[in-house]
C-alpha positions as CSV (number, residue, x, y, z in Angstrom):
1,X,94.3,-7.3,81.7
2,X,90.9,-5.8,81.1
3,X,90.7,-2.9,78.3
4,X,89.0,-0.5,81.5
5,X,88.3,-0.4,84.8
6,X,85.4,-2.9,84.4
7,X,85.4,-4.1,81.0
8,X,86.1,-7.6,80.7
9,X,89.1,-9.3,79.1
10,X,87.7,-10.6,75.3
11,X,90.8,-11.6,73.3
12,X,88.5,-13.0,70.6
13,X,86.5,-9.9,70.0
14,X,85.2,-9.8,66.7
15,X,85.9,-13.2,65.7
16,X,83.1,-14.6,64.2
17,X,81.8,-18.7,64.7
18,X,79.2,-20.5,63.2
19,X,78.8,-23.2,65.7
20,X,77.5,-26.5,63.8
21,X,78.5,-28.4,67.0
22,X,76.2,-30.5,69.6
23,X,75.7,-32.4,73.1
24,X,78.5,-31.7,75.2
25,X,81.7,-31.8,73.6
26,X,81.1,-29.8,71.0
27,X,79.1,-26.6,73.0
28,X,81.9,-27.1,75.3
29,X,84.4,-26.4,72.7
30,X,82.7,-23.4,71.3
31,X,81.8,-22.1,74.7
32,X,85.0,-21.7,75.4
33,X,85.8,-19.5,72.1
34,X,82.4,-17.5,73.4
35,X,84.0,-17.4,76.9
36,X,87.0,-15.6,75.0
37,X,84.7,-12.5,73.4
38,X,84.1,-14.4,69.6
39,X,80.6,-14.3,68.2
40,X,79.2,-17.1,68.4
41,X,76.6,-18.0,66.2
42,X,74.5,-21.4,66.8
43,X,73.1,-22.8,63.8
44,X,70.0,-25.0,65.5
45,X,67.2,-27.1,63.5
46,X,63.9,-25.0,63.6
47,X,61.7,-26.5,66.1
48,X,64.1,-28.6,68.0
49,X,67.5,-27.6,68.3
50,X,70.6,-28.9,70.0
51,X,69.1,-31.9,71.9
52,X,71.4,-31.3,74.6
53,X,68.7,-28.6,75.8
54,X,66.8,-31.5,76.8
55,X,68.7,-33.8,78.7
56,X,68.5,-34.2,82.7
57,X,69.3,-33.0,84.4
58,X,66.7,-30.4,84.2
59,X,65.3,-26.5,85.7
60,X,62.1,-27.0,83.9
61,X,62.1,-26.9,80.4
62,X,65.7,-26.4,80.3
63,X,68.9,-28.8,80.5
64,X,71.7,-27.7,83.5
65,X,73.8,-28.9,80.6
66,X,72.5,-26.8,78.3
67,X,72.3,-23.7,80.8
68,X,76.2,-24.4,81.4
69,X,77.9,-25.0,78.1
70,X,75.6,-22.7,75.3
71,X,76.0,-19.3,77.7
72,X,76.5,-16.2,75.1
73,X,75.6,-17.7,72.2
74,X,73.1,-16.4,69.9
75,X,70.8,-19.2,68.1
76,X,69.6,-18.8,64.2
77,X,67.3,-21.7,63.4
78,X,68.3,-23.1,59.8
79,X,66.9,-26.1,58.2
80,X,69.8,-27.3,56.3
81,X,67.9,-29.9,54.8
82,X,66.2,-27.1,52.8
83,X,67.8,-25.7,49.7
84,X,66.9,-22.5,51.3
85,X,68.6,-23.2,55.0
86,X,71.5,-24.0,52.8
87,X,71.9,-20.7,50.8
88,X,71.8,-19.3,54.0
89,X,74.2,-20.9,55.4
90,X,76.5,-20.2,52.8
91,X,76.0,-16.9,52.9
92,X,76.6,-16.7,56.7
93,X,79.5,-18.6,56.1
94,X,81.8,-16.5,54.3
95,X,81.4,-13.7,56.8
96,X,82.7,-16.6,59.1
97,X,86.5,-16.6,60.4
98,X,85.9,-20.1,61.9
99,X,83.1,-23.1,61.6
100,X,83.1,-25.9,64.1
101,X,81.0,-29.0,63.6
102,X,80.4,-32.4,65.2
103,X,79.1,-35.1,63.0
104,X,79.9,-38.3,61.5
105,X,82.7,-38.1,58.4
106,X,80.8,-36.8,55.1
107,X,77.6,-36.3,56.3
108,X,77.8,-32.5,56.1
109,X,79.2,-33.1,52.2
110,X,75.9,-35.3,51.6
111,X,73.8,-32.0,52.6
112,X,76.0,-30.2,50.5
113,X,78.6,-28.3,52.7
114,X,81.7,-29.1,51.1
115,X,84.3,-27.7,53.4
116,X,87.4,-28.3,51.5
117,X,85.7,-26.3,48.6
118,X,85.0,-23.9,51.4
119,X,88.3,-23.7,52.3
120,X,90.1,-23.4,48.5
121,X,87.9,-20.4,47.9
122,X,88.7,-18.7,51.3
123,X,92.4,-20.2,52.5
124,X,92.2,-17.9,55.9
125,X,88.8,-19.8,57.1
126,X,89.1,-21.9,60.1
127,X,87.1,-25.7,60.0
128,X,86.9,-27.8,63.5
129,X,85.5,-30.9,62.9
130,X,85.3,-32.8,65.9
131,X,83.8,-36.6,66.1
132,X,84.3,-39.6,68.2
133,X,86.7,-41.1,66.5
134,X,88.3,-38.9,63.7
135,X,88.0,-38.7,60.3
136,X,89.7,-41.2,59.2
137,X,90.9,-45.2,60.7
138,X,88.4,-48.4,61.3
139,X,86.2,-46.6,63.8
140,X,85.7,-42.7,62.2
141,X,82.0,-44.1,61.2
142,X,81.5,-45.3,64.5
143,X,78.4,-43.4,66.4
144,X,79.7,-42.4,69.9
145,X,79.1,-41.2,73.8
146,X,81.5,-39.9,76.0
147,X,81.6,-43.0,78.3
148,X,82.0,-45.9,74.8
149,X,84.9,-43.4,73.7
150,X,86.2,-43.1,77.4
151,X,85.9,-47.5,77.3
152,X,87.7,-47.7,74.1
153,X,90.5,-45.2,75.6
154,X,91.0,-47.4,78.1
155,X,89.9,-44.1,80.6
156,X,86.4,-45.5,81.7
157,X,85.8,-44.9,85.1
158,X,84.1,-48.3,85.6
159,X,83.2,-50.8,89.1
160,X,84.0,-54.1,89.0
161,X,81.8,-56.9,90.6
162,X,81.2,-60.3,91.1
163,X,77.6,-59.1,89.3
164,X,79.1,-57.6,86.5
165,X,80.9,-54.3,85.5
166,X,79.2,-51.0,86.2
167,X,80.2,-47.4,86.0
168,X,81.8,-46.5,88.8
169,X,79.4,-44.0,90.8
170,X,79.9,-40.2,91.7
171,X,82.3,-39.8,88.3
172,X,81.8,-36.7,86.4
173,X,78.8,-36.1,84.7
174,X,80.6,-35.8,81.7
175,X,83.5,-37.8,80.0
176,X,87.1,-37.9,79.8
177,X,87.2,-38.4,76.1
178,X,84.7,-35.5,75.5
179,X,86.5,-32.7,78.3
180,X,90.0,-33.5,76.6
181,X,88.6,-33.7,73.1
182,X,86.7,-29.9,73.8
183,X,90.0,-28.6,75.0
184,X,92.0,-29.9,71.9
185,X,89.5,-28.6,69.6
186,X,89.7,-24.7,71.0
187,X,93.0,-25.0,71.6
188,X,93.7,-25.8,67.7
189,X,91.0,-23.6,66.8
190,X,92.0,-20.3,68.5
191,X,96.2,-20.9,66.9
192,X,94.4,-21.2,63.6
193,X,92.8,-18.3,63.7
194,X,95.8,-16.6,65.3
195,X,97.8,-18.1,61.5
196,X,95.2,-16.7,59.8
197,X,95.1,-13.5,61.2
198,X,99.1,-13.1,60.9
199,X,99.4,-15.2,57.6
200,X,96.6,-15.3,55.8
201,X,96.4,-19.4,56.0
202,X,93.6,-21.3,58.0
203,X,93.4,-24.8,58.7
204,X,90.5,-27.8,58.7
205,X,90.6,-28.9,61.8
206,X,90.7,-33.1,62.0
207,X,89.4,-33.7,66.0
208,X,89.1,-37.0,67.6
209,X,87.8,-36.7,71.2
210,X,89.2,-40.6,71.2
211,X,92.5,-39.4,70.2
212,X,92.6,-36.8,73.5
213,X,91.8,-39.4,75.7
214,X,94.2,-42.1,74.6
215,X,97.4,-39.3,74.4
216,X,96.5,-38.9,78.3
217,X,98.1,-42.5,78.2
218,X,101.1,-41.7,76.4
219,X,103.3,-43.4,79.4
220,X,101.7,-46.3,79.2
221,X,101.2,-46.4,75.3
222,X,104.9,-45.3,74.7
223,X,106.2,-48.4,77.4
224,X,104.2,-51.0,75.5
225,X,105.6,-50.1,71.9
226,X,109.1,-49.6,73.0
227,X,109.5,-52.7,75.4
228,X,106.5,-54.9,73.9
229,X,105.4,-54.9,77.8
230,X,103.3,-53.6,80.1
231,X,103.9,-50.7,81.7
232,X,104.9,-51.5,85.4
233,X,102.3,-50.9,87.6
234,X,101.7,-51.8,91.3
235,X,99.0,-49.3,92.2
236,X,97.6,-52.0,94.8
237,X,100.8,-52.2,97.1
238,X,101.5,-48.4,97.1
239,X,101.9,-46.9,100.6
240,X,102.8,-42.6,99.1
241,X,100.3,-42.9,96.7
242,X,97.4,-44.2,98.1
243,X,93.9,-43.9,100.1
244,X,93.6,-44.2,103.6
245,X,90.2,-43.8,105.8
246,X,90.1,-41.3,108.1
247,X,88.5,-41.1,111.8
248,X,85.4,-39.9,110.3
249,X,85.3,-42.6,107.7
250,X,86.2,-40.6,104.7
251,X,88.6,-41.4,102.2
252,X,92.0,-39.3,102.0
253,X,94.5,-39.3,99.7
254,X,98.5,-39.2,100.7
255,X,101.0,-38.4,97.6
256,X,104.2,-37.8,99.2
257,X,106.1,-39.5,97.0
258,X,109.0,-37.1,96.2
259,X,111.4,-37.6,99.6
260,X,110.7,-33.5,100.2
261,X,107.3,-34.4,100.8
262,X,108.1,-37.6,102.5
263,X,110.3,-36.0,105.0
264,X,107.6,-32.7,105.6
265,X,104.9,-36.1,106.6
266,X,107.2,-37.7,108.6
267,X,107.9,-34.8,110.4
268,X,104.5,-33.5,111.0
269,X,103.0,-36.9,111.9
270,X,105.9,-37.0,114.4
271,X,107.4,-40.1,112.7
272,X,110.7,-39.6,111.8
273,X,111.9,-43.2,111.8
274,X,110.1,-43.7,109.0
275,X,112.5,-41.7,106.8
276,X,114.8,-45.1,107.0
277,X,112.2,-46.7,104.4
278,X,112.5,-44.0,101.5
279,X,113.5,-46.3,98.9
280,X,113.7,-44.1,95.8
281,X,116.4,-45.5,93.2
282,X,119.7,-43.2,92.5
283,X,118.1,-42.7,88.6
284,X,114.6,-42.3,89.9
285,X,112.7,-39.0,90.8
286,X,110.2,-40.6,93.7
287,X,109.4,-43.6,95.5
288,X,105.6,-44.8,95.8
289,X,106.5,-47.1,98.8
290,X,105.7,-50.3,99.5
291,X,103.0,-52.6,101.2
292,X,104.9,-52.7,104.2
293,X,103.6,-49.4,105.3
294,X,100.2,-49.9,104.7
295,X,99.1,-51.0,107.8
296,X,101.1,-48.2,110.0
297,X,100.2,-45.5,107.6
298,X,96.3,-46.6,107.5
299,X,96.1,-46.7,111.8
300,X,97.8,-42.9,111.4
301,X,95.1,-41.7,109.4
302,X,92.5,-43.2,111.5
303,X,93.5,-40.6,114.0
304,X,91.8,-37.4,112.7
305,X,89.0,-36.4,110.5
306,X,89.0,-35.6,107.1
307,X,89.4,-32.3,107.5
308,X,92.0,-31.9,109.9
309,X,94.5,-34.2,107.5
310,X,93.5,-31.6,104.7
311,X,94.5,-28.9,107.5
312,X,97.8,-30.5,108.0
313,X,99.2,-31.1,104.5
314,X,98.5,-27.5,103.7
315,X,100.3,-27.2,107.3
316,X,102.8,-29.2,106.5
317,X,103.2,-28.5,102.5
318,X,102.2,-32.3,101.6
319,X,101.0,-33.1,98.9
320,X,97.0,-34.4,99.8
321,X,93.5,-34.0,99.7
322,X,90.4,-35.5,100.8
323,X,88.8,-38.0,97.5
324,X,85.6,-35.5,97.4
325,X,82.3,-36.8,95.7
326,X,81.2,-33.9,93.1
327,X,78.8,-32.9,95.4
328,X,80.8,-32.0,97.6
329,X,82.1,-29.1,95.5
330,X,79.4,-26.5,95.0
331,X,80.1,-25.8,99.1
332,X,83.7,-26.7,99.4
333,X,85.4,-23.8,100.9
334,X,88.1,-23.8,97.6
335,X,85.3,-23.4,95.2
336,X,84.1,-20.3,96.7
337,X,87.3,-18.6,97.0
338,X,88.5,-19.3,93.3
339,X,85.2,-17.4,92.5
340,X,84.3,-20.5,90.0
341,X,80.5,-20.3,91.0
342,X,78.4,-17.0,89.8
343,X,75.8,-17.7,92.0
344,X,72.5,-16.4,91.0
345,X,73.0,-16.0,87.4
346,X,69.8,-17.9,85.8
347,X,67.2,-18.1,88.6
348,X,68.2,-20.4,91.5
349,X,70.7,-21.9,88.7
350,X,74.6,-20.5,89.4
351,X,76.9,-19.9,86.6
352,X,79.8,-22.5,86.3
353,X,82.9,-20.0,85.3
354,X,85.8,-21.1,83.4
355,X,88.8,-22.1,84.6
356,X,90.5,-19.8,83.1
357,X,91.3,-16.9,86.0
358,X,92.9,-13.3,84.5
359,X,95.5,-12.8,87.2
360,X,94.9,-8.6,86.6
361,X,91.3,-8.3,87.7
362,X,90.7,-11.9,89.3
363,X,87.8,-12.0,86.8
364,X,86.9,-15.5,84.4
365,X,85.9,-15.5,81.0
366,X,82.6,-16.5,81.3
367,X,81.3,-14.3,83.9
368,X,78.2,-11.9,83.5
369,X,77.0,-14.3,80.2
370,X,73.7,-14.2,79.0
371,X,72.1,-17.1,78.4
372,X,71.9,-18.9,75.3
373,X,68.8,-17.6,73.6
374,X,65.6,-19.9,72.5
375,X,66.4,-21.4,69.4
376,X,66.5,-19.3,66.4
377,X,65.8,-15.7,68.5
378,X,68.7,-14.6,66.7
379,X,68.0,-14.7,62.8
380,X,67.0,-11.1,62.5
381,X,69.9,-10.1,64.2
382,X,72.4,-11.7,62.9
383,X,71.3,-12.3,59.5
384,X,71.2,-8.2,59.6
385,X,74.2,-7.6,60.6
386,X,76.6,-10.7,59.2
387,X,75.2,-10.2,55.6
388,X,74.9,-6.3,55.4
């Protein structure tokens, strides 16, 4: 609910975030605590910044990513290298409830930001330290991008070849590793600071944007260490789970693979004596077919457009969808009606909205943001009004 007529929802109002985090990740993590109504404070290298302000693709001088994931923060440009960008960060820091940072294990302790000191002199603040890899294991000191953590999670999206192995093409233009790992860290962050408020006691914050990606596996990983085996898996010779080609030559997919579903398909395709092959076992919930329907099923969809199948499973209440490249979306139909696109909001560039949605006034955090401010336009501000 909103606290007015038009005031938006901000749970986190007057929560206060020094954000130590970079590239995308890490801005996504704290956007989301700035999408929520905290303060969010960037702490940027004078001259330079965040380097994801810099990296295509670009409107001008400035990053889509960074237009997207920095929105409503305010920037204070502090050399911590400095003995003064240190004492001022120190002093910032105990007005802070939370700090979130992404670096390497220890290297903010070899600048001389001890955070476990940090947190025995102030037991309610809140530390996020988010990495590739964690802080501890073989790997925590490994450098890392979203698409080597998404290879070592065994989540790359990636072609195969006779030439060789390649990303696969039209994949997000982020990672699964880094999406996951955002979500886990502002997830963790916001029930810390929810203890803290109700008990006094914060937490450090131990993020591996590796360790997201690989629990999205838990099936599979769980299979392997009870039965020393590898999971089942017949993807290739599903017929309910699968991608057909439609009459326009686009890709659909079909996943009627409970029998409700099943039956609703069979019905509307006005192939009823296909219900004979449901297959399911007594102990089983669905049944993802088998090669033998392939053909029939693929000579089916080859009867209507793209479109019309997406028509007819909504029709039909089938579970289905047309395999959409990414842009596809900014016109899709869906997107506009979920309101996800502000359009408008920095020049030509539109403003991405969470997905988030407050069922009471339809609204998304997000929405209305300014945008992040040049780096260190902020020092005055918030140096005057965090250390009065």
């Amino acid at each position: 609910m909103s606290n007015g007529d038009h005031d938006p929802y901000l749970p986190l109002s007057g929560v206060r975030v020094l954000d130590l985090a970079k590239l995308i990740p890490g801005d996504l993590a704290t956007r989301t605590l700035s999408d929520l109504g905290a303060e969010v404070v960037k702490i940027e290298l004078p001259g330079s910044g965040d380097y994801l302000r810099n990296i295509p693709p670009m409107d001008g001088p400035v990053s889509f990513h960074h237009l997207g994931l920095n929105r409503g923060k305010k920037s204070v440009a502090l050399d911590l290298r400095t003995q003064e960008g240190l004492a001022t960060f120190h002093k910032l820091a105990a007005k802070a409830d939370a700090i979130m940072e992404v670096s390497q294990p220890g290297r903010f302790l070899e600048m001389g930001i001890d955070f476990a000191q940090m947190r025995r002199e102030r037991p309610e603040l809140v530390i996020c330290s988010m990495t590739g890899f964690g802080q501890t294991g073989p790997l925590a000191t490994l450098p890392s991008h979203g698409y080597s953590m998404d290879a070592l999670a065994g989540s790359a999206i990636v072609a195969r070849t006779a030439d060789g192995t390649e990303f696969a093409d039209s994949g997000p233009t982020s990672s699964i590793s880094s999406e996951s790992g955002a979500a886990a860290a502002a997830t963790a962050t916001i029930a810390a600071l929810f203890a803290a408020r109700t008990t006094g006691r914060g937490a450090w914050i131990d993020i591996s944007f590796w360790d997201a990606a690989v629990e999205m596996s838990r099936a599979s990983i769980s299979y392997r260490a009870a039965r020393n085996a590898p999971r089942p898996h017949s993807m290739a010779d599903w017929s309910l789970y699968a991608i057909y080609r439609s009459a326009d030559n686009r890709d659909v997919v079909l996943c009627a693979i409970e029998e409700k579903f099943f039956v609703n398909f069979c019905k509307g395709i006005d192939r009823v004596d296909l219900l004979q092959r449901w297959a399911s076992a007594d102990t089983e919930a669905v049944d993802y077919g088998d090669a033998s329907m392939r053909k029939e099923l693929q000579d089916i969809f080859l009867t209507a457009t793209a479109d019309e199948w997406l028509e007819r499973f909504v029709a039909w209440d089938v579970p289905g969808g047309i395999v959409q490249h990414p842009d596809d979306l900014a016109n899709f139909g869906h997107t506009e009606a979920r309101g996800l696109l502000e359009r408008d909001w920095h020049g030509s560039v539109p403003n991405i909205l969470s997905p988030i949605r407050w069922m009471d006034t339809g609204s998304r955090p997000g929405s209305g943001a300014k945008v992040c401010s040049d780096i260190g336009a902020d020092n005055e501000e918030v140096l005057q009004t965090w250390l009065k």
